[in-house]
C-alpha positions in Angstrom: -58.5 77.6 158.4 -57.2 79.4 155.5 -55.2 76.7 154.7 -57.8 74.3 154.5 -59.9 76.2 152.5 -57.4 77.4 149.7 -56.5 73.5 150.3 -60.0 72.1 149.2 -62.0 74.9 147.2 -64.4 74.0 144.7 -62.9 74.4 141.3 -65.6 74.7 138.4 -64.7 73.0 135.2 -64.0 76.2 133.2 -61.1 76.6 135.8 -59.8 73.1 135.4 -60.0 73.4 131.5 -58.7 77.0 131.6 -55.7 76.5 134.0 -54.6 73.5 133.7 -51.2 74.0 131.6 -50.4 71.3 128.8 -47.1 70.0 127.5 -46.4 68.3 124.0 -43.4 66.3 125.7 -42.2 65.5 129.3 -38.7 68.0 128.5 -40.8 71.0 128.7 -42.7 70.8 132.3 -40.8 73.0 134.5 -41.2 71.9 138.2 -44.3 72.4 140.7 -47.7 70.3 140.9 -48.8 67.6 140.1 -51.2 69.2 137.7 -49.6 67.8 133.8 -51.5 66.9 131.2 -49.7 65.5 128.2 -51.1 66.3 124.4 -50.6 63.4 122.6 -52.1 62.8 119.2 -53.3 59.4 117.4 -50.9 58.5 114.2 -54.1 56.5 113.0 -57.7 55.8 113.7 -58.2 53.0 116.8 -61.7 51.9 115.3 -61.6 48.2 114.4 -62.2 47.4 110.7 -66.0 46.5 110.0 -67.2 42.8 109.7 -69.6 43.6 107.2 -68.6 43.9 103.2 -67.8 40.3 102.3 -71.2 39.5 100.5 -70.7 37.3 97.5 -73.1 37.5 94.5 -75.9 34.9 94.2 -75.2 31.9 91.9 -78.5 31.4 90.4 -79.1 27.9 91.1 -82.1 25.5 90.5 -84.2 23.9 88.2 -84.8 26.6 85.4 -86.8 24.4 82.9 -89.5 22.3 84.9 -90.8 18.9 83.4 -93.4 19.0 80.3 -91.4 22.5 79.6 -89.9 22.9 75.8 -86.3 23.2 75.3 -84.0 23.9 72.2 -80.7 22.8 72.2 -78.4 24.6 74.7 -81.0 25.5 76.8 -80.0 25.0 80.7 -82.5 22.7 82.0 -80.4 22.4 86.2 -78.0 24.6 87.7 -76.8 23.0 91.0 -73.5 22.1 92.4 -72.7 18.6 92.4 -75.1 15.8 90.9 -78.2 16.0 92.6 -80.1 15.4 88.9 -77.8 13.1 86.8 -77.8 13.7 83.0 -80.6 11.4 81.0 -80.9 10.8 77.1 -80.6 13.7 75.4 -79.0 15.8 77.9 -75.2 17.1 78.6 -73.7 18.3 81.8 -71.3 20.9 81.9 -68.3 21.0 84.4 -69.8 22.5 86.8 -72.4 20.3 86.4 -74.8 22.9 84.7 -77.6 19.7 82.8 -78.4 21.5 79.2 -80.5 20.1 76.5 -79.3 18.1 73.3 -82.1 18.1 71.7 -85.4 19.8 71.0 -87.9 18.4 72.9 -90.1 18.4 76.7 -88.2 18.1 79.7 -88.7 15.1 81.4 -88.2 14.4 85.5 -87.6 10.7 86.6 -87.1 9.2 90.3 -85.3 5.6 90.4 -86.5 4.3 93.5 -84.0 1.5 94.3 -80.9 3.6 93.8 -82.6 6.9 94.5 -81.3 9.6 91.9 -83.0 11.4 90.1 -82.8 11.7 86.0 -83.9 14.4 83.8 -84.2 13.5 79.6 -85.5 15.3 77.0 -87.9 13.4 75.3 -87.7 14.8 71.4 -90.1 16.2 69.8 -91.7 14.2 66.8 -90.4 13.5 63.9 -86.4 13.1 65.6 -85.9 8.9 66.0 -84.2 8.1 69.2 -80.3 7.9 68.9 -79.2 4.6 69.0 -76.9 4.9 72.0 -79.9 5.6 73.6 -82.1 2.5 72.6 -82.8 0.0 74.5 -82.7 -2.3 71.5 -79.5 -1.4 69.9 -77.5 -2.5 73.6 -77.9 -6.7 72.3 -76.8 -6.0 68.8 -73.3 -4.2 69.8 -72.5 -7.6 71.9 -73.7 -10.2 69.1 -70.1 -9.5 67.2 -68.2 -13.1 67.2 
């Protein structure tokens, strides 16, 4: 019985900790039990890199003069990516097709119904006469050449 109970004692954890010999490589156990523990010490950190960090900064879109609104020239009347408001009499687009004002004037907002789009002009204020690019009127005389 003596055996048995040297055998199957009840070891506390202090005893475990305490007694338990460790070894920083195989070369230096010496022998008998089964009782090795093996220090072995990370060369760098296991945590995964975070998923979070990749936020971009905001772009600022949108309509930033609305219609009836006064604009000088330069002002940015639609910041959007691609053409969602095409570019009406008196106003530019940019490359990244930032719609500015040409003129001083009121912003103007028009929906064409058959095909859809949407144009934004600025009407001028008074006192400018409408370019004649822009004219209805002047489109017959640049074809009556012969």
């Amino acid at each position: 019985m003596n055996t048995a109970t040297s055998l199957f004692r009840r070891l506390n954890i202090r005893d475990l900790v305490s007694r338990t010999p460790t070894y920083s490589a195989p070369s230096e156990v010496s022998g008998d039990g089964l009782s090795l523990m093996f220090k072995r010490w990370a060369t760098k950190k296991t945590a995964g890199s975070t998923k979070n960090g990749r936020d971009s900064k905001p772009k600022n879109l949108g309509v930033k003069k609305f219609g009836g609104e006064r604009v000088i020239p330069g002002n940015i009347i639609v910041r959007q990516r691609g053409t969602r408001f095409h570019p009406g009499n008196y106003v530019g687009i940019g490359k990244d097709h930032t719609l500015y004002a040409l003129k001083e004037g009121c912003v103007k907002f028009e929906h064409h119904k058959l095909s859809g789009r949407k144009w934004v002009h600025v009407v001028p204020k008074d006192g400018h006469a409408l370019h004649p690019v822009y004219s209805s009127t002047a489109a017959p005389e640049l074809n009556t050449a012969t």
